[in-house]
VMD Tcl script that draws the C-alpha trace (Angstrom):
set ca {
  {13.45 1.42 40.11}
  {16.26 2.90 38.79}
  {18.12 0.38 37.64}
  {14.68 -0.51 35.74}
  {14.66 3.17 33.78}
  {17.91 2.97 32.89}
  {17.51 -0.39 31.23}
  {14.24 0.72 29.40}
  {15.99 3.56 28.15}
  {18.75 1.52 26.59}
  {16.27 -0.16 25.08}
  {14.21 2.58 23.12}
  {17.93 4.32 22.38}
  {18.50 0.32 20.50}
  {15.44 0.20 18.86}
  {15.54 3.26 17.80}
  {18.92 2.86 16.22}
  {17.32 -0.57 14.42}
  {14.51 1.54 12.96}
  {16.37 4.03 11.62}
  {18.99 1.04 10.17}
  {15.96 -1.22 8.42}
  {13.95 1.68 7.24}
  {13.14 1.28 3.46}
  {15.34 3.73 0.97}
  {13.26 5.71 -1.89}
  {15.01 3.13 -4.39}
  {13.96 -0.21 -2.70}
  {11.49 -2.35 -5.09}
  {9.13 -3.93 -2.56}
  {9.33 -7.40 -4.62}
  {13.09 -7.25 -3.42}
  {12.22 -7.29 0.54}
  {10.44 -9.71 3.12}
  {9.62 -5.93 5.15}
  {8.69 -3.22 3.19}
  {7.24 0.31 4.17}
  {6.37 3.02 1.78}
  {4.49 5.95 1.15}
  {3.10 6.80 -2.17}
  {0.90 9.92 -3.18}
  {-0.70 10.85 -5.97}
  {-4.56 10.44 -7.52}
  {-6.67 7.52 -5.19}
  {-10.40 7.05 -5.60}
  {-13.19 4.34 -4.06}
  {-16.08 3.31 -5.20}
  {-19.04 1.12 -3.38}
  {-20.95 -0.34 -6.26}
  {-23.71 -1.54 -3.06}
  {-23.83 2.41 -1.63}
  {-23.12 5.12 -3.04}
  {-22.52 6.97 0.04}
  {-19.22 5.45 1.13}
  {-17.71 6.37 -2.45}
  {-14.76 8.68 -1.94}
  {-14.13 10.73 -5.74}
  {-10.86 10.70 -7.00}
  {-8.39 13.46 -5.82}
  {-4.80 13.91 -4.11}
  {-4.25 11.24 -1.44}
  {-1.58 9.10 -0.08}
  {-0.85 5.55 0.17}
  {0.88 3.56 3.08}
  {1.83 0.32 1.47}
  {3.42 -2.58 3.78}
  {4.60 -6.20 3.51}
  {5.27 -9.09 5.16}
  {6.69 -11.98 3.73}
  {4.58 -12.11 0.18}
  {1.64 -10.20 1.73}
  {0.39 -6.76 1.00}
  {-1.40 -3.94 3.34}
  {-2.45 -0.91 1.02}
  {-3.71 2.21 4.19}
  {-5.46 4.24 2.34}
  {-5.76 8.17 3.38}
  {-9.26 10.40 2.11}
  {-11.37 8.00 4.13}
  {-10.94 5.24 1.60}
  {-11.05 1.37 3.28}
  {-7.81 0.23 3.46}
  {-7.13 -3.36 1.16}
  {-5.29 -5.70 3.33}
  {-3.88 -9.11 2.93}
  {-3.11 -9.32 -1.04}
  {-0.66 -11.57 -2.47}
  {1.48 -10.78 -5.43}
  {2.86 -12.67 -8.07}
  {6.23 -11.72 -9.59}
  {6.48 -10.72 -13.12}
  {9.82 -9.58 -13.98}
  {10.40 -6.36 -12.07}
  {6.68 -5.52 -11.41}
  {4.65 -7.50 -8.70}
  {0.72 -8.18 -10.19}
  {-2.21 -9.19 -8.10}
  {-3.47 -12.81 -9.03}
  {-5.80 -13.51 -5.89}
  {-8.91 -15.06 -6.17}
  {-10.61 -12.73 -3.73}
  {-10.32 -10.00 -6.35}
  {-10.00 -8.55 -9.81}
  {-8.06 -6.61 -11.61}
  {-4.14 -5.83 -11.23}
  {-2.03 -3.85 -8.84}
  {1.55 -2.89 -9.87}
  {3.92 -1.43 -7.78}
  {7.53 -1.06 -8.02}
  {10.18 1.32 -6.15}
  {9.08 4.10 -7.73}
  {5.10 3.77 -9.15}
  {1.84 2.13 -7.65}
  {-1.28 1.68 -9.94}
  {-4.09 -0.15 -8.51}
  {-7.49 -0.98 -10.41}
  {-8.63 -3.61 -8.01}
  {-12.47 -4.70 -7.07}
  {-13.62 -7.19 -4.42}
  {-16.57 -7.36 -2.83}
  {-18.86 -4.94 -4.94}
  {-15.83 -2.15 -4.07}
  {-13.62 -0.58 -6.56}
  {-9.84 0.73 -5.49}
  {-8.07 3.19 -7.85}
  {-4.74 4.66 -7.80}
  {-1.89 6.40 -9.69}
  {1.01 7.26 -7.79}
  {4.59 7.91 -7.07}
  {6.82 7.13 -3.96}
  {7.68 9.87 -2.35}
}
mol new
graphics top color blue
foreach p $ca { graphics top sphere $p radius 0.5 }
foreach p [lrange $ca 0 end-1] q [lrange $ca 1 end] { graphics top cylinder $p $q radius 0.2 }
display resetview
């Protein structure tokens, strides 16, 4: 049993050591990386054009934006529905939504995100700024 707590141990103290190694810089462009993780903050609003109740009106809120591969995860805080699974096209150093499943445009670089994105009767706003 021992031996067995010892070796778990060694393991958290390794991934721990990896985590803090592949954790993204303030600087890294999310187009530039296959991982990305990155919090942004600034104004975020939602708005359900089907019920009005669920709308969230705009104010100070925070972003958790990841990727995988060349898909996007946008965790919304305020109680706003998180977007999941959008893919980006490239154009030169900002990344702009082209999927089918949804209009409008989402640019985000190192340093800014803007969203103005509806799918689904729901509108996603945003202006912020890494942090």
């Amino acid at each position: 049993m021992r031996k067995f707590i010892q070796i778990l141990g060694l393991g958290v103290f390794i991934l721990t050591i990896l985590v803090g190694f592949t954790g993204c810089s303030k600087d890294d462009d999310p187009a530039d990386n296959d991982i990305f993780i990155g919090k942004y903050e600034g104004t975020i609003a939602f708005d359900d054009l089907k019920d009005d109740s669920k709308d969230v009106a705009s104010g100070n809120g925070v972003i958790t934006v990841t990727k995988f591969g060349d898909s996007y995860n946008f965790a919304f805080g305020n109680g706003i529905p998180d977007l999941n699974g959008v893919d980006f096209e490239k154009k030169g150093n900002v990344l702009i939504s082209i999927g089918s499943a949804g209009t409008g445009a989402i640019r985000i670089d190192a340093g800014k995100l803007t969203i103005g994105y509806t799918k689904d009767d729901r509108v996603w706003t945003a202006d912020c700024e890494r942090k």
